[in-house]
C-alpha positions in Angstrom: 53.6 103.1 238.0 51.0 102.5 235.3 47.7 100.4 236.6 47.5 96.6 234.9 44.2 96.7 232.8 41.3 95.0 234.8 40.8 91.6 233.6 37.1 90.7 231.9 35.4 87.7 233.4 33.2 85.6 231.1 29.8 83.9 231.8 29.4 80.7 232.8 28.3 78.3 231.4 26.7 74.9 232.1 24.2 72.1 230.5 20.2 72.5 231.5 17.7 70.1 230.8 15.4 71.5 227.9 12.5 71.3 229.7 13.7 74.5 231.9 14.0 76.8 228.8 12.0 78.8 227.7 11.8 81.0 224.4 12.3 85.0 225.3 10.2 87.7 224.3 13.2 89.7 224.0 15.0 88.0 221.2 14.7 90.2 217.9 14.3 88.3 215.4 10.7 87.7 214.2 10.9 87.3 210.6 12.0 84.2 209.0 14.6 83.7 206.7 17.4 81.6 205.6 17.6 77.6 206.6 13.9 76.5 207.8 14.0 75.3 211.1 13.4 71.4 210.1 16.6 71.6 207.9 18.4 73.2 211.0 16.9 70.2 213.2 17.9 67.5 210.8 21.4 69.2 211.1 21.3 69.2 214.5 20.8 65.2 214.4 23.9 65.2 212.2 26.7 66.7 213.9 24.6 67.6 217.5 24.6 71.4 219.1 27.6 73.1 217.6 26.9 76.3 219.7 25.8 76.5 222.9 22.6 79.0 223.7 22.6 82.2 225.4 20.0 82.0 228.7 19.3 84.3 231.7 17.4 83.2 234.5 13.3 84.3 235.2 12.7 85.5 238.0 9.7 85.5 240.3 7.7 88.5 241.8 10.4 88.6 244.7 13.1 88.7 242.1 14.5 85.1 243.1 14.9 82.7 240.4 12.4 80.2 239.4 15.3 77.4 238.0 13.2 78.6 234.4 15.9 80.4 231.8 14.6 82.6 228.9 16.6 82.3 225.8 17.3 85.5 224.4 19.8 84.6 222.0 19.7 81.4 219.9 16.0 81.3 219.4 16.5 79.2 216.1 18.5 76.8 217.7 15.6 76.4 220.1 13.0 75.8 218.1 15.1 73.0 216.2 15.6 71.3 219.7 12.2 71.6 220.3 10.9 70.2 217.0 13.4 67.4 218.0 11.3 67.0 221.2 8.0 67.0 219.2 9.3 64.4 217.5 10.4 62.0 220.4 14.4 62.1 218.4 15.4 64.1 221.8 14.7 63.4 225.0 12.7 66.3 226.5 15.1 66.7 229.6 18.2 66.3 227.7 20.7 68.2 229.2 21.2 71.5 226.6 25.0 73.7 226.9 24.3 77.1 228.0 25.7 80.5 228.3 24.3 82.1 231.5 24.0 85.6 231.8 22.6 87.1 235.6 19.3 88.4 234.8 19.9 92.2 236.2 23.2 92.2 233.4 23.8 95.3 232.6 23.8 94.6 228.9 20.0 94.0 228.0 18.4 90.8 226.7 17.7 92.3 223.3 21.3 93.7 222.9 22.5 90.1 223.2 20.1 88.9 220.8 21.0 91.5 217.9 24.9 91.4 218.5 24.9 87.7 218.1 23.2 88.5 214.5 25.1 91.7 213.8 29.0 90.3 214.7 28.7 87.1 212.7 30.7 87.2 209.9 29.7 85.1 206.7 33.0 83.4 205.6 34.8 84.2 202.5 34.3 82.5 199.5 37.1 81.2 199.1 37.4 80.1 202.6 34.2 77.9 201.2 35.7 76.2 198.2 38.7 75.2 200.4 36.2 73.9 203.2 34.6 71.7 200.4 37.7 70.9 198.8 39.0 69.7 202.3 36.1 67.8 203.2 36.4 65.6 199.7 39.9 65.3 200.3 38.6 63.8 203.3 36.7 61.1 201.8 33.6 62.9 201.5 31.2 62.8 198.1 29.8 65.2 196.2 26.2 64.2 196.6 26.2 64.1 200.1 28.2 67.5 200.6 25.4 69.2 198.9 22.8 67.3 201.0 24.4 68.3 204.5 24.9 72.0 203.3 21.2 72.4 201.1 22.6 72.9 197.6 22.7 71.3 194.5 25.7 69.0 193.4 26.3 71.7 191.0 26.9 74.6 193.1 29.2 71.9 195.2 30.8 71.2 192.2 31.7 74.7 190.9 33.2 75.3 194.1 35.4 72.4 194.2 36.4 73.8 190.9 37.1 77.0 191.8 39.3 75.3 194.5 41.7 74.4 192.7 42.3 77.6 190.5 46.2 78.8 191.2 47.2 79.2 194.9 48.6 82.8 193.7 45.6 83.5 192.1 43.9 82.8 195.4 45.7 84.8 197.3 45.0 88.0 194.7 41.6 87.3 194.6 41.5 87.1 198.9 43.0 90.2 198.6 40.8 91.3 196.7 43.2 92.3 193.6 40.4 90.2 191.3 36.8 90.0 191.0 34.8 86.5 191.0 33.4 86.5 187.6 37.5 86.6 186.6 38.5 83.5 189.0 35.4 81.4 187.4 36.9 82.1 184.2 40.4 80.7 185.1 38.9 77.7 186.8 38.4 76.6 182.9 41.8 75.0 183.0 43.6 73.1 185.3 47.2 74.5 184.3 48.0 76.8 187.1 51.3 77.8 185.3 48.9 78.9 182.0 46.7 80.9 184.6 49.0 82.9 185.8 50.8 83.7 182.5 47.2 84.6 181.5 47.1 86.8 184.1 50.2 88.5 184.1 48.8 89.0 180.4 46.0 90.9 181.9 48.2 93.7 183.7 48.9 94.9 180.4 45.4 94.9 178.6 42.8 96.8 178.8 40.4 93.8 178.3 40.1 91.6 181.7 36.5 90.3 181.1 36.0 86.4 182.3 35.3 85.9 178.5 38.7 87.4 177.7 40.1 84.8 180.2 38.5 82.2 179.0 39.2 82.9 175.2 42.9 83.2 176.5 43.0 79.7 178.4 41.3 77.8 175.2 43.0 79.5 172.3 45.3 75.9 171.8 42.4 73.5 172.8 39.4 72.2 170.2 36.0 73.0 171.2 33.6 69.6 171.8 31.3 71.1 169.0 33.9 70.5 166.7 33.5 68.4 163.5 36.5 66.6 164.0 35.1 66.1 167.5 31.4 65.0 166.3 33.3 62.3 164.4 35.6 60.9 166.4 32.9 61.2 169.6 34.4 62.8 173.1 34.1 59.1 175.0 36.5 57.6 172.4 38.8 60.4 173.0 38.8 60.4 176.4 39.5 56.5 176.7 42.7 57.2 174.6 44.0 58.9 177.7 42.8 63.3 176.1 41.7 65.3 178.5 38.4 67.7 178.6 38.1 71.3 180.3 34.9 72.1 181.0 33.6 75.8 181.8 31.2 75.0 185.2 29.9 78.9 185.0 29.1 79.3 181.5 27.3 77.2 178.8 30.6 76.0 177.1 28.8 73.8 174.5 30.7 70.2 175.6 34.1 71.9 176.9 36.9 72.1 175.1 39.7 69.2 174.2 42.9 69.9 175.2 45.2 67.1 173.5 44.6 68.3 169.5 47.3 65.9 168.4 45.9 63.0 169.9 42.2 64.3 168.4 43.7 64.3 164.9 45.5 61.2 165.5 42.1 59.3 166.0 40.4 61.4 163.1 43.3 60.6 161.1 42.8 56.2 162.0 38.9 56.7 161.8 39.2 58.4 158.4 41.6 55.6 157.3 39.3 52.4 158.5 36.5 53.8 157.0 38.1 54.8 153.5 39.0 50.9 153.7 35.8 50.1 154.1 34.4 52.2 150.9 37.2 51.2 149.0 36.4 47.2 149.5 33.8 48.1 147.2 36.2 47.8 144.6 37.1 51.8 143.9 40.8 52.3 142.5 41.3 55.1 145.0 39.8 56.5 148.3 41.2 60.0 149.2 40.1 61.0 152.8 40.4 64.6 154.5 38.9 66.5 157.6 38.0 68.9 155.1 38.5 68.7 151.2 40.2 71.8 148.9 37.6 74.3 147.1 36.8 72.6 143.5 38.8 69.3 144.6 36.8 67.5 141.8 37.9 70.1 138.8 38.9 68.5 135.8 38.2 64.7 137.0 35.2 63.3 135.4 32.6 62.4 136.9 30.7 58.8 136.3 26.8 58.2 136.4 25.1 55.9 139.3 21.8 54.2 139.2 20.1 54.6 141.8 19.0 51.1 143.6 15.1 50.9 143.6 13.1 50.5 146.3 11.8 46.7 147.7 7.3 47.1 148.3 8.4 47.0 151.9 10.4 50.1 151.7 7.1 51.6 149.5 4.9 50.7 152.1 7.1 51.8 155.0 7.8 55.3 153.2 3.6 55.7 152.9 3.1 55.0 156.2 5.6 57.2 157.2 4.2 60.2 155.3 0.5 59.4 156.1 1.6 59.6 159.9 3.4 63.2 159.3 0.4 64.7 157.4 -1.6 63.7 160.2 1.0 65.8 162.6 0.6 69.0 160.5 -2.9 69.2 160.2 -3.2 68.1 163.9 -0.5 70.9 164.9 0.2 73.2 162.1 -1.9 76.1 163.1 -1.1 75.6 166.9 2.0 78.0 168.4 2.7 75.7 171.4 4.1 72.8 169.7 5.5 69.7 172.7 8.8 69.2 172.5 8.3 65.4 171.6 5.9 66.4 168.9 9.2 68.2 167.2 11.1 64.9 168.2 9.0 62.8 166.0 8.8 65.0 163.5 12.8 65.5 162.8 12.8 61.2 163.1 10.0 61.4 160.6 12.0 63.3 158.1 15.0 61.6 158.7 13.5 58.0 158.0 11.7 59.0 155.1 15.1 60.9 153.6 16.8 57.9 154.1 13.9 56.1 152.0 13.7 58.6 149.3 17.3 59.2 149.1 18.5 55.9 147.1 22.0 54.6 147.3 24.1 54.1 143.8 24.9 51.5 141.8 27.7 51.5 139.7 29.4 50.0 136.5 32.3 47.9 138.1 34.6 48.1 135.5 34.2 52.2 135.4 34.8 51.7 139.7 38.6 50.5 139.0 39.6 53.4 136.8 37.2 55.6 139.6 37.8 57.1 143.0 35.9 58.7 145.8 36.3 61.6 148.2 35.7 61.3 152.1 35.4 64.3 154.3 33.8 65.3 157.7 30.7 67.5 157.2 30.0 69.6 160.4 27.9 67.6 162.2 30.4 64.8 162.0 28.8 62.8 159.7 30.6 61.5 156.8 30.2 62.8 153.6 31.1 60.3 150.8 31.4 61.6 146.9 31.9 58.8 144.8 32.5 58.1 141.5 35.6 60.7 140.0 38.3 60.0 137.3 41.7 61.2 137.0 42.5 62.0 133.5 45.2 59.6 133.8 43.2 56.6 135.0 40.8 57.3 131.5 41.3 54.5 129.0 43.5 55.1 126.4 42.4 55.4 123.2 43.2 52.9 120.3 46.4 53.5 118.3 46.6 53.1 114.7 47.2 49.4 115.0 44.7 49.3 117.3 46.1 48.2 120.4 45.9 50.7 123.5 48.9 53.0 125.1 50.4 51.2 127.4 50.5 52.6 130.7 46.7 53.6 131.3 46.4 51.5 134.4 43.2 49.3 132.4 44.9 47.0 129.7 48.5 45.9 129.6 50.5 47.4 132.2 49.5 48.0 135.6 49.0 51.5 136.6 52.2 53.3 138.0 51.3 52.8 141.9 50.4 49.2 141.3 53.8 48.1 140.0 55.8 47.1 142.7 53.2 45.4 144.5 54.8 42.0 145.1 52.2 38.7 143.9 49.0 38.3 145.5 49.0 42.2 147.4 46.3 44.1 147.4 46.9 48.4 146.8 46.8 50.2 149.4 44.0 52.5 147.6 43.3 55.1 150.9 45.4 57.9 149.9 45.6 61.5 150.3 44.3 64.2 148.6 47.6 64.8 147.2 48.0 61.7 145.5 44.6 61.7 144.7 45.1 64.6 142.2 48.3 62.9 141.1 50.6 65.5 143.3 54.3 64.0 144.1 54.0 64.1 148.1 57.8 63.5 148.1 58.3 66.5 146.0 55.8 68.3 148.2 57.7 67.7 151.6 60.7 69.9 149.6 58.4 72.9 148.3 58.8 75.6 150.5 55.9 76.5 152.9 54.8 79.2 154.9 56.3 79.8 158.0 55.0 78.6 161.1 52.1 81.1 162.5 54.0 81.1 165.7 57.3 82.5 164.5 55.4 84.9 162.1 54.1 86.1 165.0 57.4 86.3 167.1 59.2 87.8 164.2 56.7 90.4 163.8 56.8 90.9 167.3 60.6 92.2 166.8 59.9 94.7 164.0 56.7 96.0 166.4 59.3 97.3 169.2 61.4 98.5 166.1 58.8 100.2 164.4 57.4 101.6 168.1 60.9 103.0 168.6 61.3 104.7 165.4 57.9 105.8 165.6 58.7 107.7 168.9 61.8 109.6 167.3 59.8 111.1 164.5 56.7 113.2 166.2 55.4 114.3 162.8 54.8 110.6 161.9 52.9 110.1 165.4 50.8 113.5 164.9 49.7 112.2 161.6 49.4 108.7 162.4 47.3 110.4 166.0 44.9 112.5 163.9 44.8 109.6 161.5 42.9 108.0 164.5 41.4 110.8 165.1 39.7 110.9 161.9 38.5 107.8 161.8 37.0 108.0 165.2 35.5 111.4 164.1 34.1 110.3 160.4 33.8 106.9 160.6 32.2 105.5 163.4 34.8 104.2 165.6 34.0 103.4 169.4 36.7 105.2 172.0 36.4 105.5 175.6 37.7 107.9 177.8 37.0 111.6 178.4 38.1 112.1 175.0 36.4 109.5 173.5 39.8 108.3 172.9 41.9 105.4 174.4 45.7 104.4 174.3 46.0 100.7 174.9 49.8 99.4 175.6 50.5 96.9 173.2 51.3 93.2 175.0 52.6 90.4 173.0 50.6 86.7 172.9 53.7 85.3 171.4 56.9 87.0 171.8 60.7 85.5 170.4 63.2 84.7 173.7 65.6 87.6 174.2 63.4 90.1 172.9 63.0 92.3 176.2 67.0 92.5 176.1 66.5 93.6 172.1 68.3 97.1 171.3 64.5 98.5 170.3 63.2 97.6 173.7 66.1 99.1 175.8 66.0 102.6 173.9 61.9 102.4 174.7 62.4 101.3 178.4 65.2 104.1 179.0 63.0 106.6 177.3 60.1 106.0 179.2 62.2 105.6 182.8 63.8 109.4 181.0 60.0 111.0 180.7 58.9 109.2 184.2 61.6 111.3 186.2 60.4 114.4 184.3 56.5 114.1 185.0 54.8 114.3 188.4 53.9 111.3 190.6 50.6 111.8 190.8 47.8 112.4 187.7 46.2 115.1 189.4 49.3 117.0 188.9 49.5 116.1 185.2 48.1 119.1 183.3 50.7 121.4 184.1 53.7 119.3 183.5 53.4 119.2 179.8 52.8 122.9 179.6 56.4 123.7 180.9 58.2 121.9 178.4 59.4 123.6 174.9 57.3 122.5 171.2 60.2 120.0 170.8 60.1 118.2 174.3 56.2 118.0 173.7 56.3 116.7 170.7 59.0 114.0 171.5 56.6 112.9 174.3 53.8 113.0 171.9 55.6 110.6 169.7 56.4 108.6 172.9 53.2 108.5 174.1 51.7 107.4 170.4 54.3 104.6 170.0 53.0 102.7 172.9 50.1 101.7 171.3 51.4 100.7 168.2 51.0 97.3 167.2 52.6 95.7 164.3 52.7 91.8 165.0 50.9 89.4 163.5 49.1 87.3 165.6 47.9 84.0 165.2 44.5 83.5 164.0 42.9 81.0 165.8 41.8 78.3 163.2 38.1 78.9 164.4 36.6 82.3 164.9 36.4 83.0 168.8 35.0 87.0 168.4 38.4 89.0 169.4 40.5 89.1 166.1 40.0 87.8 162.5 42.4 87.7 160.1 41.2 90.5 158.0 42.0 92.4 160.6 45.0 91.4 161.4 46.1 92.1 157.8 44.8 95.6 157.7 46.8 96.1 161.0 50.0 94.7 158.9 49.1 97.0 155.7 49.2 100.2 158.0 52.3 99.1 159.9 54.5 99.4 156.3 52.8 102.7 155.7 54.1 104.1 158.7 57.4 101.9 158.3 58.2 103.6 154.9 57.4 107.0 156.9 59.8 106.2 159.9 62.6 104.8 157.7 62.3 101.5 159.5 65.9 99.5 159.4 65.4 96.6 161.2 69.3 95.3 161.0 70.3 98.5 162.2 68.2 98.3 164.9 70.0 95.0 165.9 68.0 91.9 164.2 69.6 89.5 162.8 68.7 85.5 162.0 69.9 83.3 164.9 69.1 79.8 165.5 67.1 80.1 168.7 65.3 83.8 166.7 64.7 82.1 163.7 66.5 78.8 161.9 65.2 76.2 164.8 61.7 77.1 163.6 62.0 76.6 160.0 62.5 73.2 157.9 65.6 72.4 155.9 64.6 73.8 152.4 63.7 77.1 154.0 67.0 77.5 155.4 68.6 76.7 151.9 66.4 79.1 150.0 66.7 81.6 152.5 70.9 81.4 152.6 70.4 81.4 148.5 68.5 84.5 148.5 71.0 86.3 151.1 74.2 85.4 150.0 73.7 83.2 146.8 73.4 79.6 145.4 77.0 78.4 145.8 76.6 78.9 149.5 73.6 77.2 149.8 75.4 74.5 147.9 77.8 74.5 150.2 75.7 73.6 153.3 72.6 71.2 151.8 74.4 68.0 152.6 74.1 68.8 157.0 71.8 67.9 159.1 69.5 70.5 160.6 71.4 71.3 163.6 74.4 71.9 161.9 73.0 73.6 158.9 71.0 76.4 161.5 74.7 77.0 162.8 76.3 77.5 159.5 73.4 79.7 158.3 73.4 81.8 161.0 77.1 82.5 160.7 76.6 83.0 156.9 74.0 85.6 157.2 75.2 87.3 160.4 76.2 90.2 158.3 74.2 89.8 155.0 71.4 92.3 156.0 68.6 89.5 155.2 65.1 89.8 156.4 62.4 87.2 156.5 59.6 88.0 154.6 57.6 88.9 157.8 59.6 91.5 158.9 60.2 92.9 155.3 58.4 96.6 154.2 57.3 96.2 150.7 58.5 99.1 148.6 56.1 101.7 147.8 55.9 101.6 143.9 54.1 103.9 141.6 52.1 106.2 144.7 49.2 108.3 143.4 49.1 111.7 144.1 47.1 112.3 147.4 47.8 108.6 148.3 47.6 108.4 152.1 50.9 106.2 152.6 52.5 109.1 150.5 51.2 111.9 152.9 52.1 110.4 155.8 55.4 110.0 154.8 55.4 113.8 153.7 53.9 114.8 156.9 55.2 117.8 159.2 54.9 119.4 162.5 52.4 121.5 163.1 52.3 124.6 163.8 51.6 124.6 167.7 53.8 121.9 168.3 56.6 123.5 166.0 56.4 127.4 167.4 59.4 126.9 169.7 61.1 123.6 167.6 64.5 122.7 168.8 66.7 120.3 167.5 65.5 116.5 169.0 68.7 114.4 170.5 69.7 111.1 169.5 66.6 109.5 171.4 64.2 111.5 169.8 62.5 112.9 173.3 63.8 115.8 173.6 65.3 115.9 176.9 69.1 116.6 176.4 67.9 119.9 175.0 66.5 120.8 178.1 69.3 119.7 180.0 
């Protein structure tokens, strides 16, 4: 019968007045570091001895014990106590809790006194931003967290936000499946269900940087340094119930807003009260925009203002002004360390006297009622006012034979058109946009065509991307020149790479992808292909270099092609309306350019790879004229006729029935024909291109999914 393991006993332990201890010579640690000793006394007043100190008693010449104990380990905690003493805040018999150890223990003094600093583990940090976050949810504030624990509000702060970062991404990051510089980054917003999408996103990109992150998590929100921003101000904002995220890591320049409709809702009723206010002046018209068209003031003419002279006051203020800044160069202009409030004074210096020098316009009243004016934003939120501008239509007309003008100019006779049917004693509305500004019909406007959404471009070219990678895959000569293509450029032209190779494949990830699409026919041939060429290679890379070499040309060419497809990527994304360093949208159109060269060279056929418009793929994401032109162009006028009278519900349905079999494409997902090719013209020798020779030497016949594999069957 197996022996029950001898149980341990533990020291005892019990309280001893303070005046019996004593400081040991064998306790290691000599060197001071960390929390002073007057921080860890004033902590000790706080929340008393959280751990008692570990004693052995001294003995005498006879080896009997003196009622004296040395304190081997928990010298710091000592001296605090002590310094407590010193300072008559603890009484200097106060009754301390001790560990006692016999003096003849066969463990020594010193052993004690470097395993108590050796074994403590420091906890994890996230075990601290959860301690903090508890301790608030406790009732405790900021300021006086980072008093008890010897930081600054700001370190307690960034915890707090990093405590409240998704619990899934938590439990990663415990695990240590992310770094911290990657959970600071997603504690930029507060949407846990957007932080993990974001980071799902990551498993398929080779970019996981925290800037990455954050670029990710603030792609739909406005940036404080913002015009629109500047103008409206953040506190107004904010008191109309938006929301701010704020990066507590980085310098984020104000944060970012994350309600843009509510920000151009107030931009839109600030711009409105203040072209009211210019247009009490007595203008005809007041057309207000964040941002005004290129050449908004072509063909309108513009009238001359006087400018308003200046009172003596304003004289003598404007001399003063400059005799105090010629002082401040010639006191400072040949001097390199310039105060910060000298540079102060001199920007309100400038601005005062450009605000003297600068004289408002007068203008002729009766050429202000034929006139407008233009209001805009100008980036540092200011607004920017151009008055003065007439429509060829408001000019007066001039004299007929009989002399009398033409009715209808809006000065003599007849009211102008918008005027008319104001009812007695109205005043125009004369804020209006830019549109009717420049005498556009909005009405007509709203039933002009437009572009399509960025969003649904996106999605749509999404679709034709796993298309386009799955025909690419079936035609290796098209991915060996497309390959060497890269090659080339990488060679020649000064393209970065990395790898052994100097040459990357990145697997293409969608931002914005159209429901259904993992269920699409394109993206079942690639998953079953890929799952098809996973059996056939080895589990683990080390093994990879031979695999390859077993199979025929065709099989490695078909893999090739495979391989190539993956990092094709056709979709247009959506720009983001200011530049945030990852993607522009030059680029994005070059990317779209080479995509229809390699289309053409596939023989891309969308609808016969199984697109077609549906009301949830395409119709629900459109406006009513849209619809009608795109049913016209697929199956003819009379059909669109036949459907403009239904609501848009009812009208998606009918068109998606209508061109279920019509072979219609939206102009995203269209290849442009190739018209007129020079000779040597690269789309045209792609299309042309071959096999090689090494990968053609032993060239069999490639089955219907293009990898090879049922040849080798």
């Amino acid at each position: 019968m197996a022996k029950a393991p001898q149980k341990i006993t533990l020291s005892g332990s019990r309280d001893i007045p303070f005046d019996r201890l004593r400081l040991s010579q064998s306790n290691v640690r000599r060197v001071k570091a960390g929390v002073s000793i007057g921080e860890l006394a004033e902590d000790i007043v706080r929340r008393t001895l959280l751990q008692s100190l570990n004693v052995r008693p001294i003995l005498d010449a006879e080896g009997q014990e003196t009622g004296q104990f040395e304190v081997p380990a928990g010298g710091r905690r000592f001296r605090a106590l002590e310094l407590l003493v010193k300072q008559k805040r603890l009484a200097k018999d106060a009754p301390i809790p001790c560990v006692v150890k016999a003096a003849n223990d066969v463990v020594s003094a010193e052993e004690d006194s470097y395993a108590e600093n050796t074994f403590r583990e420091q906890l994890h940090p996230l075990d601290q931003f959860r301690a903090m976050q508890a301790m608030v949810d406790k009732g405790q504030d900021i300021e006086s967290i980072a008093a008890h624990f010897l930081v600054t509000t700001a370190v307690v702060s960034q915890r707090l936000k990093l405590a409240k970062v998704s619990p899934k991404l938590h439990e990663i990051y415990a695990e240590d499946g992310m770094t911290l510089e990657q959970l600071m980054a997603f504690s930029v917003s507060d949407d846990h269900e957007r932080q993990e999408q974001v980071w799902e996103l990551l498993a398929h990109s080779y970019n996981r940087s925290g800037a990455y992150i954050r670029q990710k998590l603030t792609e739909n929100s406005v940036r404080v340094a913002d015009k629109r921003v500047r103008f409206v101000g953040v506190e107004a904002y904010v008191e109309a119930g938006g929301g701010v995220m704020r990066d507590l890591f980085e310098d984020d320049d104000g944060g970012w807003l994350t309600d843009p409709a509510l920000l151009d809702r107030l931009v839109t009723e600030k711009l409105q009260a203040e072209g009211e206010k210019i247009g009490a002046e007595g203008w005809k018209w007041v057309a207000t925009a964040v941002d005004l068209p290129w050449r908004v003031t072509n063909g309108l003419r513009e009238i001359d203002g006087v400018p308003v002279p200046r009172t003596p006051e304003e004289d003598a203020r404007l001399a003063e002004l400059e005799d105090e800044a010629e002082k401040i160069e010639a006191e400072w202009s040949n001097d390199p360390n310039v105060p910060d409030e000298v540079h102060e004074r001199i920007a309100a210096l400038d601005g005062e006297i450009g605000a003297l020098v600068d004289r408002p316009l007068t203008f002729d009243p009766e050429e202000m009622a034929r006139a407008g004016v233009f209001v805009s934003i100008e980036v540092d939120g200011s607004l920017c006012i151009e008055r003065g501008y007439v429509r060829p239509e408001d000019e007066p007309a001039a004299p007929s034979e009989d002399g009398e003008a033409d009715a209808g100019s809006g000065v003599e006779g007849e009211p102008a058109d918008e005027d008319r049917d104001m009812p007695d004693g109205a005043a125009a509305p004369n804020v209006v946009s830019i549109d009717t500004a420049l005498g556009r019909d909005e009405e007509e406007d709203g039933e002009l065509l437009k572009p399509l959404p960025d969003r649904l471009v996106a999605e749509l070219t999404a679709w034709r991307t796993l298309a386009l990678q799955n025909a690419f895959a079936q035609n290796p000569s098209t991915a060996f020149a497309a390959v060497l293509h890269a090659f080339v450029l990488g060679a020649f032209y000064m393209a970065s790479r990395e790898s052994c190779l100097e040459l990357s494949l990145s697997k293409v990830s969608f931002g914005f992808a159209p429901s259904g699409l993992r269920g699409s026919t394109p993206a079942k041939a690639i998953d079953e292909r890929h799952k098809r060429w996973a059996d056939r290679l080895p589990d683990s890379d080390k093994d990879l270099w031979d695999a390859p070499l077993q199979f025929d040309g065709a099989e490695q060419a078909a893999l090739f092609a495979h391989c190539a497809s993956q990092a094709l990527n056709a979709q247009a994304e959506v720009v983001p309306k200011y530049d945030n360093g990852r993607i522009s949208k030059h680029s994005v159109e070059r990317r779209i350019s080479h995509s229809h060269v390699l289309a053409r060279a596939v023989g891309l056929d969308l609808v016969g790879a199984g697109w077609r418009p549906t009301v949830e793929g395409y119709f629900r994401s459109v406006t009513k004229p849209r619809i009608l032109a795109d049913v016209a162009e697929a199956k003819g006028s009379k059909f669109a006729e036949m459907i403009d009278h239904l609501k848009k519900g009812d009208m998606a349905n009918e068109a998606e029935r209508l061109l279920e079999d019509a072979g219609w494409l939206p102009e995203p997902m269209r290849t442009p024909e190739l018209l007129n090719a020079p000779a040597g013209d690269p789309a045209a020798d792609t299309e042309a291109a071959e096999l090689p020779a090494f990968l053609d030497d032993e060239a069999q016949p490639v089955d219907d999914d293009g990898d090879g594999i049922a040849a080798a069957a």
